[in-house]
C-alpha positions, 0 to 999 in steps of 0.5 A, spaced: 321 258 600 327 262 601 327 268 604 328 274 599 335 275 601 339 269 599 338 272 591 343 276 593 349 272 596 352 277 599 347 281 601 345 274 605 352 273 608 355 280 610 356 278 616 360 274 613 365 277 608 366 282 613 370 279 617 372 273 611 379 276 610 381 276 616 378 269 617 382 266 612 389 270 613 388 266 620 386 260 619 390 254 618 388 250 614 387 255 609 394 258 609 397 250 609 393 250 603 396 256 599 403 257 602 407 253 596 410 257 591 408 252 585 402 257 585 405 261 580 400 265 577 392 269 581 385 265 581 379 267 582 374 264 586 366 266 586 361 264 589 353 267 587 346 265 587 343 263 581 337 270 582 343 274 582 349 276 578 353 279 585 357 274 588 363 272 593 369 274 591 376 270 593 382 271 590 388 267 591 395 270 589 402 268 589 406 268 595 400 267 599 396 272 598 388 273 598 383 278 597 376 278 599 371 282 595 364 282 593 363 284 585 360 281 579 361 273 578 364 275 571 370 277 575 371 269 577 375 264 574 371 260 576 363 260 580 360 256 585 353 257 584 345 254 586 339 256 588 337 261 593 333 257 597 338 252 597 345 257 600 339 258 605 340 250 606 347 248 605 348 255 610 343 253 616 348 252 622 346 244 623 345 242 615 343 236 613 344 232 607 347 232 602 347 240 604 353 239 608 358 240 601 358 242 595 359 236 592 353 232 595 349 239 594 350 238 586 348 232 587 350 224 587 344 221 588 339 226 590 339 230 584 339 238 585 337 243 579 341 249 578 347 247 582 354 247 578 361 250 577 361 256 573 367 257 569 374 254 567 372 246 570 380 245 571 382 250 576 375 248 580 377 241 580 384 244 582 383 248 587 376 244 590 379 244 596 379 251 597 372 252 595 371 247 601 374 250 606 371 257 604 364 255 604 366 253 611 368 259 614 363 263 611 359 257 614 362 260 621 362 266 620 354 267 620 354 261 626 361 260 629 365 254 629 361 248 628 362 245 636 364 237 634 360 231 638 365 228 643 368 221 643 372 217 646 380 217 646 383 210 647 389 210 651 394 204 649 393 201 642 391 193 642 392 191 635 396 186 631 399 187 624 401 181 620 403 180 612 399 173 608 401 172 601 395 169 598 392 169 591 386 173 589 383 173 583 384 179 577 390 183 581 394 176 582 398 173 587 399 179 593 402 179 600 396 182 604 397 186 610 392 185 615 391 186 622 388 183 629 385 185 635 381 182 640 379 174 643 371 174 644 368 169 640 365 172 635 369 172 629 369 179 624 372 182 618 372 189 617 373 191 610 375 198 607 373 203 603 374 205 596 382 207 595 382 206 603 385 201 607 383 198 615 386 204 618 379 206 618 377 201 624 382 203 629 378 205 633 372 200 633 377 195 634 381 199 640 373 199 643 373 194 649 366 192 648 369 189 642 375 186 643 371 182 648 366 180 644 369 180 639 376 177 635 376 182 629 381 182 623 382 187 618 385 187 611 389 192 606 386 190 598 392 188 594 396 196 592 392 199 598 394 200 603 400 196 606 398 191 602 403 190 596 400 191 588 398 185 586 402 181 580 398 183 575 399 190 577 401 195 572 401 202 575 394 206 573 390 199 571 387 198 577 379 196 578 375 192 582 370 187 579 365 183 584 369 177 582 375 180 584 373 184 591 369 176 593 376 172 591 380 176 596 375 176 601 374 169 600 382 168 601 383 172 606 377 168 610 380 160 607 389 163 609 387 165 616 383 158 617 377 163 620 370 159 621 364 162 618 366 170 620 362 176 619 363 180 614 362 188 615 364 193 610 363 200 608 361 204 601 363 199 596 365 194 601 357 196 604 356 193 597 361 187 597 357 184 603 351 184 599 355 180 594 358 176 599 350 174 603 348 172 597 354 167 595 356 165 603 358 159 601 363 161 597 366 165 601 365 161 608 362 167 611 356 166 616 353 173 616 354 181 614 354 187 616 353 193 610 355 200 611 352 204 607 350 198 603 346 197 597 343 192 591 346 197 586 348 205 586 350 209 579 353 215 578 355 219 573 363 218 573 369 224 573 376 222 571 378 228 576 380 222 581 385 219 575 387 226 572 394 228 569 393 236 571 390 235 577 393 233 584 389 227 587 392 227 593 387 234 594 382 232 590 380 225 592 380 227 601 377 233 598 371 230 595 369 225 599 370 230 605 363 232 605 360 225 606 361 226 614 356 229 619 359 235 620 359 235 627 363 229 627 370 230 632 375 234 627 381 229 628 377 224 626 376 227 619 382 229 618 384 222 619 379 220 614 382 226 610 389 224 610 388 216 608 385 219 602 390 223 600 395 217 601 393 213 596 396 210 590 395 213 583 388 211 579 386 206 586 381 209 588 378 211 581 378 203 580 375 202 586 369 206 584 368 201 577 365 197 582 361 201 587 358 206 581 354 201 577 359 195 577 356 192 582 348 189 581 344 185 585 338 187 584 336 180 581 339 178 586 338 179 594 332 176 594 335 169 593 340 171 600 337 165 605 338 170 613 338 162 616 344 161 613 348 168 612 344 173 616 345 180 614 344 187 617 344 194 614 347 200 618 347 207 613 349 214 617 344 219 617 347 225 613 350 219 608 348 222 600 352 217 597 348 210 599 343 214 603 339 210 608 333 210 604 337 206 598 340 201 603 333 200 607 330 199 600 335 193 598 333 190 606 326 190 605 328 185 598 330 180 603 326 177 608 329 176 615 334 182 613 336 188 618 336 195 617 339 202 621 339 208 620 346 212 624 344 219 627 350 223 627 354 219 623 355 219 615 359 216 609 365 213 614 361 212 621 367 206 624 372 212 623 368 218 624 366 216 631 367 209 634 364 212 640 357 212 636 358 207 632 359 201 637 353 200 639 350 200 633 355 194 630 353 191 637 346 191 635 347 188 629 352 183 631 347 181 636 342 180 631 346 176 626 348 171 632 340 170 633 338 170 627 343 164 626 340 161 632 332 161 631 329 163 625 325 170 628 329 174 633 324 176 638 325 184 638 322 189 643 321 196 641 328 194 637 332 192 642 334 185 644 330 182 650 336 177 652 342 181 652 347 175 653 353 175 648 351 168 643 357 165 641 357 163 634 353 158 630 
């Protein structure tokens, strides 16, 4: 039960606001948000706990200008608002998921009663990323800076990037950007996120452990990317379809000549390597790797992604920010941050016809024969999009499947630290390699008792 005081938001965070206005005036991500003269007119951002009416008051005016106050939430254009007990949670110096952004915290998957916005929806979808970094610092003022883990920074970059045309189903005809790295014996392909592209993998295939181990490729969707849009593009009418998004992979595998590769992808690519485990032989695929993956995953869908009076470009980064551990290294979450804002109108939305309810296994993912394409689940811990319980949940309906949870990782653990991540991949590599070769993988306590790197099968 939440202690008495976060019913009064203000009363919780003084510490907080008391120095929140010089924070803000200091900080640089904020003054990059707000130093723009197409803020032409003042807006009033509050945010209040749901036993009181007194809230946190943040005033953004032209010029670059902002006010801090406390005050009636009345005063707000618009107002971010929840329970005491759960601001107690979203503001704890480590939270977890999905208190560690006020998008999961409205909830996705984990429904939460009594969250919400408050007020005029437009400005909110508008200035979201402001609210973003706000919580933020009022986060930090009560505990100071969060303290990123570390990571390892490569010193020269191995990767190779080539154009193919090929021809996929739906979007048509396309010239596909793709990238290689490494010459182990194992061949993988990594595939990206919605509305992203494979600049995502940098880092896994920059790693040396895996270019050993590993011959790895990479590839943009048609209209992501680098890649071109498609022959059937029309700007604003793209989405992605099962048979679309297999098509291309399928594709990619057949253009580039590869033998029975691995496939590995997170978010709605974590649910493309269901698909593709359960139609291996069309796809020529001798096993996957879901991040983030699951038989089926439904959402209420928002059009604020694919809206004409609100920016995706900081809208979209904005929205997905919240899916990384926290304490993941800050540069990799901007990185993450600026693919997002770099996409093509409607891409992502259109990508998410798929991963939201468009994809559906669950009739399906029994049927996936581990002998022929065995499959491994990974999921990061503070993920509250396709939490880890969803993605063991599918495994556990396929017999002689994988499955990990990821600490410290979240929603994107190949970009937000590969350092952490590789072990895990290598994991589940190695799992796929033994389950090609003997029907049941001796394990000891989750590891491996023979470490020797299997070529493939």
């Amino acid at each position: 039960m939440a202690s008495q005081n976060w019913s009064s938001l203000p009363k919780a965070m003084d510490k907080s606001i008391s120095t929140l206005g010089k924070a803000l005036d200091q900080d640089r991500q904020w003054q990059a948000f707000i130093r723009t003269n197409a803020i032409i007119e003042p807006v009033t951002m509050g945010v209040q706990s749901l036993d009181g009416n007194d809230a946190v008051l943040v005033r953004v005016e032209p010029k670059a200008k902002t006010s801090v106050w406390t005050g009636s939430a009345d005063d707000a254009d618009f107002t971010l608002r929840a329970k005491p007990d759960q601001w107690e949670k979203f503001f704890q110096a480590n939270p977890m998921a999905p208190y560690t952004s006020f998008v999961g915290l409205q909830g996705m998957n984990i429904k939460q009663e009594g969250v919400g916005v408050h007020g005029n929806q437009v400005k909110f979808a508008q200035y979201s990323h402001l609210t973003t970094r706000l919580l933020e610092l009022l986060r930090d003022g009560l505990h100071g800076p969060m303290q990123d883990l570390s990571h390892d920074h490569p010193i020269d970059d191995h990767i190779v990037g080539r154009y193919i045309y090929l021809d996929c189903p739906v979007w048509g005809r396309t010239k596909i950007f793709y990238e290689t790295a490494g010459d182990g014996p194992q061949q993988i392909v990594f595939c990206h996120t919605a509305g992203a592209d494979s600049r995502q993998y940098h880092g896994v295939m920059n790693h040396p452990e895996m270019q050993r181990r590993c011959t790895m490729i990479a590839f943009d969707l048609p209209a992501h990317g680098r890649s071109f849009p498609g022959s059937n593009h029309i700007p604003g009418n793209h989405t992605n379809t099962e048979e679309a998004y297999v098509g291309t992979i399928a594709a990619v595998v057949k253009g580039l000549n590869l033998n029975k590769p691995i496939i590995c992808g997170a978010s709605m690519a974590g649910q493309v390597c269901v698909a593709v485990a359960i139609r291996s032989d069309e796809v020529g695929a001798g096993g996957t790797i879901p991040l983030q993956g699951c038989d089926y995953l439904t959402m209420d869908r928002q059009f604020n992604d694919k809206s004409p009076v609100v920016n995706q470009s900081l809208y979209n980064p904005d929205w997905i920010y919240g899916m990384m551990a926290p304490h993941s290294p800050q540069a990799n979450k901007q990185l993450i941050w600026h693919m997002y804002s770099g996409q093509a109108y409607g891409i992502f939305h259109g990508d998410l016809d798929f991963y939201f309810g468009g994809f559906d296994a669950r009739d399906r993912v029994a049927r996936i024969d581990v002998k022929k394409c065995p499959i491994y689940f990974l999921t990061g811990e503070y993920d509250w999009s396709t939490t880890p319980e969803m993605s063991k949940a599918t495994a556990d309906k396929i017999k002689g499947a994988g499955f990990k949870k990821m600490e410290n990782l979240g929603h994107f653990p190949a970009t937000e630290n590969p350092s952490l991540f590789v072990p895990y991949l290598v994991e589940a590599i190695e799992y796929i390699q033994r389950t090609r070769k003997e029907p049941e993988p001796v394990l000891d306590e989750g590891k491996y008792v023979d470490e020797v790197f299997l070529q493939p099968s």
